[in-house]
Each structure stands twice: as structure tokens, then as C-alpha cells.
Backbone as CSV, one residue per row, in Angstrom:
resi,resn,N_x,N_y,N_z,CA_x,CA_y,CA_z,C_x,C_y,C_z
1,UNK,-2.535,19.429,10.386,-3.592,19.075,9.466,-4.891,19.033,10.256
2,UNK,-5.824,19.413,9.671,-7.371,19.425,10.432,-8.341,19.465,9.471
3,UNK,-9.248,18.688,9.540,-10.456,18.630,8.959,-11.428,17.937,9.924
4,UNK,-12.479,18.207,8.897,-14.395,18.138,9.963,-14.638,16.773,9.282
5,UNK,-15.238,16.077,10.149,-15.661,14.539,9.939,-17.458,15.029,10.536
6,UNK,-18.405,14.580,10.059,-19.388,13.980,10.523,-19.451,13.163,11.684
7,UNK,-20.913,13.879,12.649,-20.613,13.345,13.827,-20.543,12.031,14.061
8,UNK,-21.370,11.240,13.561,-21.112,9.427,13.553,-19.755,9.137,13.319
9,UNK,-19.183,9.780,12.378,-17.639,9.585,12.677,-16.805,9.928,13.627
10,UNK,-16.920,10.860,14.497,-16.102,11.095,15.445,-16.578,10.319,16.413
11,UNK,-17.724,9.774,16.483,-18.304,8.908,17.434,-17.971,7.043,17.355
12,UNK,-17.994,7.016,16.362,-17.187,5.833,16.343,-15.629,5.794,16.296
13,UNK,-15.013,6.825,16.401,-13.647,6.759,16.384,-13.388,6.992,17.798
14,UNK,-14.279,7.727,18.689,-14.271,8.028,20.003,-14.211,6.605,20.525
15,UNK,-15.396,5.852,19.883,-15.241,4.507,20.148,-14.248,3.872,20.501
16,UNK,-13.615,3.738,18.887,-12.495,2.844,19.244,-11.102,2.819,20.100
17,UNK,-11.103,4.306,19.981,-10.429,4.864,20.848,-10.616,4.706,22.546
18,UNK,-12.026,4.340,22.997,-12.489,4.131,24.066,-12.124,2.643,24.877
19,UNK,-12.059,2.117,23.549,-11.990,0.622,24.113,-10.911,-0.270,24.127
20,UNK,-9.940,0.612,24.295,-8.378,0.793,25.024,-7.122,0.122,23.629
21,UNK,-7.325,-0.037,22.342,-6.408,-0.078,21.534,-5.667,0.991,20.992
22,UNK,-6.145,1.750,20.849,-5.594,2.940,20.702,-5.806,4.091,21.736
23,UNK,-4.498,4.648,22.047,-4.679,5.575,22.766,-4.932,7.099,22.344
24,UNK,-5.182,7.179,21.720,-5.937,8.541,20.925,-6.097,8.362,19.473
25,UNK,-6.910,9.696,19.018,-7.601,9.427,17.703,-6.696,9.599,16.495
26,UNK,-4.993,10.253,16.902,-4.273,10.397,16.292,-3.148,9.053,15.893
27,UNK,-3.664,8.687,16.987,-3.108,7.168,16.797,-4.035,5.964,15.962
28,UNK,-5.522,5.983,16.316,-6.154,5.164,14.984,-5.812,5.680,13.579
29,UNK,-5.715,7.036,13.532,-6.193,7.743,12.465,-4.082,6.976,11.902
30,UNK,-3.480,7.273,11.899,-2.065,6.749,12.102,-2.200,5.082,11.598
31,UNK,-2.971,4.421,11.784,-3.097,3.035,11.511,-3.896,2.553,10.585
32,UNK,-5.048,2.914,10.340,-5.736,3.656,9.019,-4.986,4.032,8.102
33,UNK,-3.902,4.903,7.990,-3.135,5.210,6.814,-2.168,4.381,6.769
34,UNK,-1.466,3.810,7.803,-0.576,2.369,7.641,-1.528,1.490,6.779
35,UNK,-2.795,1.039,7.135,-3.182,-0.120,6.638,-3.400,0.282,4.815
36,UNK,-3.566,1.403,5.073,-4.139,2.105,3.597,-2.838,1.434,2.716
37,UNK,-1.376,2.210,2.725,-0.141,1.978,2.123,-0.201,1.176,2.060
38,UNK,-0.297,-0.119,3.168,0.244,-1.379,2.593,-0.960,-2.178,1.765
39,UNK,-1.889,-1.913,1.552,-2.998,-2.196,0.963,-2.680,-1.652,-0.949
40,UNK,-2.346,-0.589,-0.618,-1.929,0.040,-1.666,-0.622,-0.775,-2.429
41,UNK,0.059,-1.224,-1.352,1.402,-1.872,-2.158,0.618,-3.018,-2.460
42,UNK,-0.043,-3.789,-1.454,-0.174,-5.502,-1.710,-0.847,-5.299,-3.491
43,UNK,-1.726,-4.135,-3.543,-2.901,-3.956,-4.802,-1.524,-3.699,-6.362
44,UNK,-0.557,-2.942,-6.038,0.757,-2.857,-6.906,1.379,-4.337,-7.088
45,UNK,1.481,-5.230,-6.577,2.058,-6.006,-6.403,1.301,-7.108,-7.124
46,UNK,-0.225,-7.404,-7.034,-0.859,-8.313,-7.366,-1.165,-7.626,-9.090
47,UNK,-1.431,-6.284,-9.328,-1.238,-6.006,-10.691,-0.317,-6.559,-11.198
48,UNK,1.337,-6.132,-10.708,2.193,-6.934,-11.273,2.299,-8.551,-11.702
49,UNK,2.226,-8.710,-10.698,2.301,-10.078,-10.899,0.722,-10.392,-12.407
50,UNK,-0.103,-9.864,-11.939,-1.070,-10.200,-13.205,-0.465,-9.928,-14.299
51,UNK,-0.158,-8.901,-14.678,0.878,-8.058,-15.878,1.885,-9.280,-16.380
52,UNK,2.229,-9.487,-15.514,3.558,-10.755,-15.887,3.187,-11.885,-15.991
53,UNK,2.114,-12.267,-15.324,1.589,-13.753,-16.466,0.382,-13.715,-17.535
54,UNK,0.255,-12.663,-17.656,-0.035,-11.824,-18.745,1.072,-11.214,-19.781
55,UNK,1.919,-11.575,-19.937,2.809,-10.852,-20.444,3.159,-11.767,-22.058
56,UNK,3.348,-13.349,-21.613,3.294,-13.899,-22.422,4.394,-14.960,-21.990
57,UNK,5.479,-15.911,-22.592,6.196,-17.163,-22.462,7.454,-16.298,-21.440
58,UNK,7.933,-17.076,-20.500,9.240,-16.555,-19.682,10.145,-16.623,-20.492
59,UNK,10.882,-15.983,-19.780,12.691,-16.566,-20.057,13.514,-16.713,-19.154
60,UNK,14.983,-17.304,-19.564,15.583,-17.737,-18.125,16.185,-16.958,-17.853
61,UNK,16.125,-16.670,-16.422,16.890,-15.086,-15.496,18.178,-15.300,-15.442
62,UNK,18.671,-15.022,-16.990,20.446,-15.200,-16.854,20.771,-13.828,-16.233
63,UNK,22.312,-13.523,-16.410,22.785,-12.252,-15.007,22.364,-11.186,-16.393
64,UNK,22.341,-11.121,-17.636,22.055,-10.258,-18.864,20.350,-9.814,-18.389
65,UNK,19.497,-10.649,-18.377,18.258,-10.819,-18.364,17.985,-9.690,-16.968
66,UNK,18.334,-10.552,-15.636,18.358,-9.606,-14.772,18.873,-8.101,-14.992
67,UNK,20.461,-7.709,-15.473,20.757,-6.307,-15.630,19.317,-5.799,-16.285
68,UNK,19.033,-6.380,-17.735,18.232,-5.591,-18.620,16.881,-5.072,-17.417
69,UNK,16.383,-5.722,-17.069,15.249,-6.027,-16.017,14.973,-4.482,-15.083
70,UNK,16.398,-4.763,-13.896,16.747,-3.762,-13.402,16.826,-2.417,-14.243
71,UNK,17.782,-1.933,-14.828,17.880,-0.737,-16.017,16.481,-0.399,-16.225
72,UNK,15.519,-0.799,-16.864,14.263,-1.016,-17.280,13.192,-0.266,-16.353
73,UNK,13.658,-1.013,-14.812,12.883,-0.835,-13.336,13.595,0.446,-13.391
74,UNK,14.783,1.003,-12.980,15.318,2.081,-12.779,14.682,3.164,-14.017
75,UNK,14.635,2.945,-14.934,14.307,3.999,-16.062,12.967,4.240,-16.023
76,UNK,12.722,3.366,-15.467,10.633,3.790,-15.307,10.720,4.137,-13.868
77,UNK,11.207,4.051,-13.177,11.304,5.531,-11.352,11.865,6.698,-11.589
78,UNK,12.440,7.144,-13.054,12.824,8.126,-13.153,11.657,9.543,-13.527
């Protein structure tokens, strides 16, 4: 993969790269997209949870409740 960054960008990545945490730019660039994903999940996760107390009154997680739940989760990854 290759693409052109603007020089202030390669210059601050030279940076950080300079100042001994990372040992090359393939390695910030590598941690940057780690932080991205899990940023991305924590942002999935806090929707959910909004969604669901948004949703309206609970119910109690009998072993029925859970199957339905699961099935539900599985049929929407399909």
C-alpha cells in the first residue's frame, strides 16, 4: 500500500518516529489504525448501550430471553 501525505505530515511522523517510541513509520502508522478500531468498537458499544436504554422497560434474562437475544444477534451478522 502507498500513498502521498503532505509534507508537514511526514514531518511530524518523522517526528515521532524520532523520538524513540516507535521504531519506524510503519509502526506508528500500525498504532493509529489499532487506536482507530478500538475507538470504532468503544463508539459501537456506547450506541448500543444508548439504543438499549432507549429501548424502553427491561425484562428478566431468563435462559428463553437470552436464546431469543442471541438468534436475533446471529440473524443480524448474517
Amino acid at each position: 500500500m502507498s500513498f502521498a501525505l503532505p509534507e508537514n505530515m511526514r514531518d511530524y511522523i518523522d517526528a515521532r518516529v524520532s523520538d524513540g517510541r516507535y521504531g519506524n513509520t510503519s509502526e506508528y502508522l500500525r498504532e493509529l489504525i489499532r487506536r482507530d478500531q478500538h475507538e470504532q468498537a468503544a463508539q459501537r458499544l456506547r450506541d448500543l448501550i444508548a439504543d438499549g436504554l432507549a429501548s424502553g422497560e427491561g425484562r428478566e434474562a431468563t435462559d428463553d430471553v437470552i436464546a431469543e437475544l442471541r438468534e436475533r444477534a446471529l440473524d443480524a451478522d448474517a
